[in-house]
Steps between C-alpha positions, in 0.01 A plus 500: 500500500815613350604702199670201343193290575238665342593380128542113690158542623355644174604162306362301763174614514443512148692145469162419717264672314608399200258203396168631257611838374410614144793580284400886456484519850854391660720787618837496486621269721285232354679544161860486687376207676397312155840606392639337800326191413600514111895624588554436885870540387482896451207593714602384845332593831749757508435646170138513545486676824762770377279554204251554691703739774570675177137534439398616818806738516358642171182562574626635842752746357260623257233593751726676723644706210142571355382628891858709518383676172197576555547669856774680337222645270299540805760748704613674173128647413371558888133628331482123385549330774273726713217367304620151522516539838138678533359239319648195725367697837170545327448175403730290694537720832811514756420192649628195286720432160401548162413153339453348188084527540540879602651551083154538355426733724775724470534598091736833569738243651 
C-alpha cells in the first residue's frame, strides 16, 4: 500500500461499512461522505481523500512534535530521565518495548 492510497482505501472501507450507524457515532469520513451525497459537486473523491491526508498528516505531525518535546525535556534534566528510565527496566525490563498496557504501571513516566 502506498502513501497516496491510504486516504483511497480509508473511503472505501467506510463506503462499506457504512449501512446501520447511529448518527453520534460516524467519524469523519462518514460526514464527508454524506456531504458527498448532498454536494457531489464540491466534495469529489479527490477532495475527500486530501481531507483526509490532511487529517492523518495532522495527527501525524502533532505526535512527532509532542515525542521531540518531550525527549528534549528528557536530555535537558538527566536526574529525570534516570528515573524514567529506572522505572521502565523495573517494570518493563530490557527485553521488549514499552506499550500502551505497560502506562498504568509506570506513573513516574
Amino acid at each position: 500500500m502506498t502513501r497516496s492510497s491510504v486516504p483511497s482505501s480509508m473511503v472505501i472501507d467506510e463506503r462499506a461499512n457504512a449501512g446501520g450507524r447511529d448518527v453520534e457515532k460516524k467519524g469523519a469520513i462518514a460526514v464527508l461522505l454524506e456531504h458527498q451525497e448532498t454536494d457531489p459537486g464540491y466534495y469529489t473523491d479527490t477532495v475527500v481523500k486530501g481531507i483526509v491526508l490532511v487529517l492523518l498528516t495532522a495527527g501525524t505531525d502533532t505526535s512527532a512534535l509532542t515525542t521531540e518535546w518531550a525527549m528534549a525535556l528528557l536530555v535537558k534534566h538527566p536526574e529525570v530521565m534516570r528515573k524514567v528510565r529506572a522505572e521502565i527496566d523495573a517494570n518493563v525490563g530490557m527485553g521488549r518495548l514499552v506499550e500502551e498496557s505497560d502506562i498504568t504501571n509506570l506513573p513516574y513516566l
